[in-house]
C-alpha positions as CSV (number, residue, x, y, z in Angstrom):
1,X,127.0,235.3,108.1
2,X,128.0,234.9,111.9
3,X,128.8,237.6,114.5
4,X,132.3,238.3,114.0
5,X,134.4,236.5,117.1
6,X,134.5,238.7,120.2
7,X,137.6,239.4,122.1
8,X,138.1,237.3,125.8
9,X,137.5,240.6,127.7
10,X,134.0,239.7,128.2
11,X,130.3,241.0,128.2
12,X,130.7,242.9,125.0
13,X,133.6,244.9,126.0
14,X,136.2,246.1,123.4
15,X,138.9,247.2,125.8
16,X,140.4,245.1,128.5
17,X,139.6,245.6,132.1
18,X,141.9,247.0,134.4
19,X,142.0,243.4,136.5
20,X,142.5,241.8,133.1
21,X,145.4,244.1,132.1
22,X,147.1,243.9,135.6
23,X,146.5,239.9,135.7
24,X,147.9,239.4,132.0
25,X,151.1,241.7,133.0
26,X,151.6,239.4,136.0
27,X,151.3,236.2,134.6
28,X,153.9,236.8,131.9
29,X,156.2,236.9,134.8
30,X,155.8,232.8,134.7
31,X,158.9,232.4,132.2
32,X,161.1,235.1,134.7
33,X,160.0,233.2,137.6
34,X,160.7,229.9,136.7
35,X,164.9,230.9,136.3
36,X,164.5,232.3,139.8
37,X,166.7,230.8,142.6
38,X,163.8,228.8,144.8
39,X,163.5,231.1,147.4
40,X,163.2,234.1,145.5
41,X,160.7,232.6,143.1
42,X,158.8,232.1,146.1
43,X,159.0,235.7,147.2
44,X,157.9,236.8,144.0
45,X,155.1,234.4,143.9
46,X,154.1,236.1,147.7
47,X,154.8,239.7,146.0
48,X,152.7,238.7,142.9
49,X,149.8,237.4,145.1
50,X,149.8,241.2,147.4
51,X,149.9,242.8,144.0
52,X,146.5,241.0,142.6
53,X,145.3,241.9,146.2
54,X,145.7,245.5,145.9
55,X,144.7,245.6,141.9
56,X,141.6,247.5,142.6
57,X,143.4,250.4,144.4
58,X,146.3,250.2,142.0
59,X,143.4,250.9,139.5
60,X,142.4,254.1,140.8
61,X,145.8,255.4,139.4
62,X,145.5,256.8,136.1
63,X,147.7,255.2,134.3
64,X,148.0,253.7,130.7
65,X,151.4,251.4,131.7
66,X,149.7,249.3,134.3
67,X,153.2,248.7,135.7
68,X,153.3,252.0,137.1
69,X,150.6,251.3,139.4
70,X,151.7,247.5,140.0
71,X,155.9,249.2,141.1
72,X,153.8,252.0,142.7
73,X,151.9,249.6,145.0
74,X,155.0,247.2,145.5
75,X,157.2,250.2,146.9
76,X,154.4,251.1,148.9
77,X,154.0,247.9,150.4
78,X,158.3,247.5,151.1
79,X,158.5,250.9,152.5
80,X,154.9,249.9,155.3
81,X,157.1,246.8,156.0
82,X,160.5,248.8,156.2
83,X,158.8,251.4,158.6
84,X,157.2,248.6,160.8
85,X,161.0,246.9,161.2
86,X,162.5,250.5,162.2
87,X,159.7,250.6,165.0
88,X,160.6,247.5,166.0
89,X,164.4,248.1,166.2
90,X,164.1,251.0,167.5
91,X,161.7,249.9,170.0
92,X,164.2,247.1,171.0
93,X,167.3,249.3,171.3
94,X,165.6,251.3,174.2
């Protein structure tokens, strides 16, 4: 008798990683993406890209959904890029 097959989380685990899990959320965005308007697929390709960037702090969160972390860390990032505009503005109103 052979081994019975393992699953594609590697080295012997039996539970997806946390990169795994995040990456396999995000890439079955593909079909959603693809009826995008051009230039928002391209944003969410940019916002899709940040959010693989920032999976290893997302994965300090303990959370089973691994969209709460992924929204959590998307607001985060609009609202450092909103504050940085309203320093600007208001920098160039004065």
């Amino acid at each position: 008798m052979g081994s019975p097959p393992q699953p594609p989380f590697g080295m012997g685990r039996s539970v997806p990683t946390w990169r795994t899990r995040v990456d396999e959320e995000l890439d079955a965005l593909t079909p959603y993406r693809r009826l995008l308007p051009h230039d928002e697929g391209q944003v969410l390709d940019r916002m899709v890209a940040h959010l693989k960037g920032r999976r290893g702090v997302a994965g300090m969160l303990p959370a089973h959904d691994p969209w709460t972390a992924l929204l959590l860390t998307a607001l985060l990032e609009a609202w450092v890029r909103l504050e940085a505009l309203e320093r600007r503005v208001e920098g160039d109103a004065v």
